[in-house]
N, C-alpha and C positions, 0 to 999 in steps of 0.2 A: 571414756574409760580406756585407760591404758593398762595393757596386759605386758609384763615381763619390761618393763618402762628402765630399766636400767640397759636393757641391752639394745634400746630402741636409741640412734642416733638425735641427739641433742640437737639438728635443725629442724627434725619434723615437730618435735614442739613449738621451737621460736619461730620459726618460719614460719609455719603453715596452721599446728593447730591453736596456739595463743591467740593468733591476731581475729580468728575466725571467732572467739567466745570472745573476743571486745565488742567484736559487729553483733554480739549477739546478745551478751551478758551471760554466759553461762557459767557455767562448773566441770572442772575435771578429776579425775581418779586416776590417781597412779598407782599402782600394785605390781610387785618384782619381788623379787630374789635378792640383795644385794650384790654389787655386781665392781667392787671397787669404788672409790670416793669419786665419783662424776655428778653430772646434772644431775640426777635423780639422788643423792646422798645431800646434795645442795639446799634442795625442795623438803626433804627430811628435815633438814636443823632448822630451817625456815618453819617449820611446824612444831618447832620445841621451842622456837624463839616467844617472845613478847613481843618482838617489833612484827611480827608480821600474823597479827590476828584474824586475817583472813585466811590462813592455812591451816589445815591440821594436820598430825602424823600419829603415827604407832606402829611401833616395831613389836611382831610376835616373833615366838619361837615355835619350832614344831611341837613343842610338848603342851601349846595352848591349844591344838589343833584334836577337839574332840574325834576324831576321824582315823589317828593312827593312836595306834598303841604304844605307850613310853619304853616298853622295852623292844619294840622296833628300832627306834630313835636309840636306843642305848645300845643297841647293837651296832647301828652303822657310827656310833662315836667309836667305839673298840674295832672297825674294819677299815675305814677311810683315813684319809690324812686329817692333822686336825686341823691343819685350813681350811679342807674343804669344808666338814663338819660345821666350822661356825659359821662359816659363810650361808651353807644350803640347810642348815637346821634350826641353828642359833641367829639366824639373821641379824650377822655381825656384819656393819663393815671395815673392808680393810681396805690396805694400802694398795693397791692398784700395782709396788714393785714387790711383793709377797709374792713368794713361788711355793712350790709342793713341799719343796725339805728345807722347811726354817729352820733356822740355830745348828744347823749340823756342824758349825765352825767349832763354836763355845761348846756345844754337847758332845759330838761325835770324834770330833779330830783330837787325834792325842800325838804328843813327838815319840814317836817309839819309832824304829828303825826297822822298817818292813823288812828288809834284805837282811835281817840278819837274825829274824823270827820265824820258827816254824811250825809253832800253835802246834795245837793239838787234832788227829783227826779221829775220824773220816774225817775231809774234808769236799768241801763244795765248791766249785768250778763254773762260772760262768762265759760263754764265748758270746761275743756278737759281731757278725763278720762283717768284712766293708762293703759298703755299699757306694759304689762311684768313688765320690772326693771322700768318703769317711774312713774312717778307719777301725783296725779291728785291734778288738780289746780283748783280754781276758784278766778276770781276776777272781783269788782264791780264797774264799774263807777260813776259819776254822772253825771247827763243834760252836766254840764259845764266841765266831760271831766277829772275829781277828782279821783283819785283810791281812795275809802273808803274803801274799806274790802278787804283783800289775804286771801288765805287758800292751803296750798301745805302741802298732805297727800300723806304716799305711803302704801300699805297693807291691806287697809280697805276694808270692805265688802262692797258687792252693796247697801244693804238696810242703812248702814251705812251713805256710799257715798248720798243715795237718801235723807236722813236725814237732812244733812248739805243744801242738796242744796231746802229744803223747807223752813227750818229755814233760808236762806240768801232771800225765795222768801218770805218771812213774814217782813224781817227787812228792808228791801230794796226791794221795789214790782217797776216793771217793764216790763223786757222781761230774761228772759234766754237763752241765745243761748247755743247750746250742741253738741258738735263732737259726728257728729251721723254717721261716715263712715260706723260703724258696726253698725248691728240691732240689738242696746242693746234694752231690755226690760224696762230699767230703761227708756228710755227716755218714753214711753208709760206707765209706773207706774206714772210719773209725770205729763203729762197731766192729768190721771185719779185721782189726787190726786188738780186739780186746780191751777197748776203752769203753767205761760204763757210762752208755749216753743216756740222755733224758732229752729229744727232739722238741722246743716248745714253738708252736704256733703264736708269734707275736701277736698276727691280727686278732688272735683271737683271748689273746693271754695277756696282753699288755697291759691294759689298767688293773685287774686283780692284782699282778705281780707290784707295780708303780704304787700300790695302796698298800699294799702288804709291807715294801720296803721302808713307806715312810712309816707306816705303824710302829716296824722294829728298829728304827732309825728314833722315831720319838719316845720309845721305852728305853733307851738305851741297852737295845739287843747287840747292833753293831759296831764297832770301834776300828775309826779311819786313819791312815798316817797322812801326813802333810803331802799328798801327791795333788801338786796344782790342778793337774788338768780335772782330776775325779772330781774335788774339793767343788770346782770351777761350774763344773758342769752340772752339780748337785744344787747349786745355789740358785743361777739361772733357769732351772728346767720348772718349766710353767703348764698350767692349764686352764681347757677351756668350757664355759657349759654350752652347750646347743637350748636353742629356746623349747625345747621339748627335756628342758631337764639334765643330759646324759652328758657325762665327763670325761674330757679326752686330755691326756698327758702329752706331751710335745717341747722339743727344744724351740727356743725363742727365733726366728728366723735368720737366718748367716750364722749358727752354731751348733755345734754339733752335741747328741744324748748317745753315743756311743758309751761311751763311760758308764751312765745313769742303768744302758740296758743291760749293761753287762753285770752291773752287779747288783740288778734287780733278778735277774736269772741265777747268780750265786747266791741270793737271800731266799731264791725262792722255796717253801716248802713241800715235803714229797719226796717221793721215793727215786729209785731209777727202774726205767724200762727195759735196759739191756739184759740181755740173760746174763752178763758175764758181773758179778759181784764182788768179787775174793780180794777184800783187803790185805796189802801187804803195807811194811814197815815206810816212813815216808824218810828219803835221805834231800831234803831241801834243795833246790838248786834255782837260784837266780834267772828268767829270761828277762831281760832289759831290752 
């Protein structure tokens, strides 16, 4: 018996455990999660086939599973992305190049001309600063969910960085939220400076916020302009399960989720923590 057999590497079968049930004659169980179209998706059709009457298969869904409750199940379809959903509930498989935010091209991107929209606010502010080789993003929403202003810088200074992100809290006032996993200074020069932060703990915020965005990403809550790198990064940004289950968000390796977390932090919902709140009038202004 094979437990979680899609994520178990396709030699230990052919290698080691096949040959051992010919010396033996026996039988095996395979039971997973599906986990993309690999070996174990193979051995599925092979058990829907005629040509291979020696196998069998069945696919449930969670909602066969006397054990949880359907409106459990109905809950995590309305919280999670709906990739993950078919995959970990509906025990669908998919395509192995399927990432977290499908269709955002066809659904989400529209030609409107960022730079020269200034939505309506409050608006919502996402920062996520460089890390090494990455680079630091911010982008703005509006009320209704509008990207009005990008800015993806790599190299610049803190007080630089702190710069842009007063002058986006002037032109577009709201909330800013800011990846605060390290205890940058800068985010405490901003509050002291009257910009309304919202400090989020990645490690600890990161998938709620990555499932929240694609939920409102798949409702069509938010609407993206033609900005390659956002678009780019949206399409490629993957995830993984651990064999115990738990889902981890992650750019594909040699690219970067700067983009992805910057405006998973402007989607995100919630209030602001800074004492300082006082909306004023927003006069637009471009950081490129």
């Amino acid at each position: 018996v094979i437990d979680e057999a899609a994520q178990t590497p396709p030699n230990v079968w052919n290698q080691h455990l096949r040959p051992t049930l010919s010396d033996n004659k026996g039988s095996a169980t395979f039971i997973s999660t599906p986990r993309g179209k690999n070996w174990f998706h193979d051995w599925y059709l092979r058990g829907q086939s005629d040509d291979y009457p020696g196998v069998w298969s069945r696919r449930m869904a969670s909602y066969e599973n006397p054990h949880i409750a359907d409106s459990e199940i109905d809950a995590a379809a309305r919280e999670i992305p709906d990739r993950v959903f078919k995959q970990e509930y509906l025990a669908i498989f998919l395509d192995d190049s399927g990432g977290v935010f499908e269709g955002v091209r066809d659904r989400n991107v529209s030609a409107y001309d960022w730079k020269s929209r200034s939505g309506n606010g409050p608006y919502s502010t996402g920062v996520d600063f460089a890390r090494v080789e990455d680079y630091t993003v911010i982008v703005t929403l509006d009320t209704d969910g509008l990207v009005v202003d990008f800015a993806r810088v790599q190299g610049e200074t803190w007080p630089r960085i702190q710069e842009r992100i007063e002058r986006r809290y002037q032109d577009y006032p709201g909330v800013v939220r800011v990846d605060a996993t390290r205890d940058n200074k800068i985010v405490t020069d901003l509050e002291d400076a009257g910009v309304a932060i919202e400090a989020v703990d990645f490690r600890r915020s990161k998938k709620d916020m990555i499932e929240n965005l694609a939920t409102r990403l798949e409702h069509g809550e938010i609407s993206l302009p033609k900005i390659p790198q956002l678009v780019n990064e949206l399409e490629l940004f993957d995830y993984t399960v651990s064999r115990t289950g738990n889902v981890s968000y992650h750019a594909p390796s040699g690219w970067h989720d700067d983009c992805v977390d910057a405006l998973a932090l402007a989607a995100k919902r919630g209030g602001v923590s800074n004492r300082s709140k006082t909306w004023g009038p927003a006069s637009p202004r471009n950081l490129s």
